[in-house]
C-alpha positions, 0 to 999 in steps of 0.5 A: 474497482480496487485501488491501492493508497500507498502511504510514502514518506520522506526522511523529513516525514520520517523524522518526524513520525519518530517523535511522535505521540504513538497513541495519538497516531493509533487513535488518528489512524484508528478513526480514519480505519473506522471510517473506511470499515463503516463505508464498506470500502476497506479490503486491506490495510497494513504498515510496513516494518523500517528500511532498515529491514528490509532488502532490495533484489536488483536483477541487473546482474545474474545472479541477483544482488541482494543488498539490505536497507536503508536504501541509497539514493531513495527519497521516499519511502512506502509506510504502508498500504490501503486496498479499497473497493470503490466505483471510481479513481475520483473515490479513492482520490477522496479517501486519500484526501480524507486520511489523516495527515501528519504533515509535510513530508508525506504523500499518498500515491494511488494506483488501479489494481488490476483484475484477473478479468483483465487477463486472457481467460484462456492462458493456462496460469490464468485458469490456474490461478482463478481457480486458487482464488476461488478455490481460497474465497478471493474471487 
């Protein structure tokens, strides 16, 4: 089963992350990463650029609103992600336990991702896409 750990932040956590030693998080980041690769459970893993990059869509209204970041009333934040492969939730439960910390202000949120197997197999967009997958060695 594949499970997502998503890395969010507040903006105390974030404050804190901005003095920081950045080699020092590589190494710390680097060695857990390791670890992951040597257990075989890592599929992806990626940070995430600062809010104020990014945009929020709202489809609220037609047409959607585009409105750029930092984000109102958020008060967290993701950082960043991991997809693991594992035999259950407890096992990604450890891995999050096991990643590094960086203090208070931070928490790992862990979600089930879902299967294509889980979709009616006779839906045409679902035929649709197991074929992209295999066609592209994702399934």
């Amino acid at each position: 089963m594949k499970y997502m750990l998503i890395w969010r932040a507040t903006d105390e956590g974030n404050a804190a992350m901005a003095g920081a030693d950045f080699d020092k998080v590589l190494e710390t980041v680097g060695r857990y990463n390791d670890e992951l690769i040597r257990a075989g459970v890592l599929v992806a893993a990626e940070g995430l650029a600062g809010p104020d990059e990014g945009v929020v869509v709202d489809y609220s209204s037609e047409p959607p609103v585009v409105t750029d970041g930092p984000y109102g009333e958020t008060k967290e934040l993701f950082g960043g992600f991991y997809i693991l492969n594992v035999a259950s939730k407890e096992e990604a439960i450890e891995w999050a336990r096991r990643a590094p910390s960086f203090g208070t202000g931070f928490k790992t949120e862990i979600r089930r991702v879902t299967s294509i197997d889980e979709f009616p197999q006779d839906n045409e967009w679902i035929r649709k896409e197991r074929a992209w997958r295999e066609a592209t060695g994702q399934l």
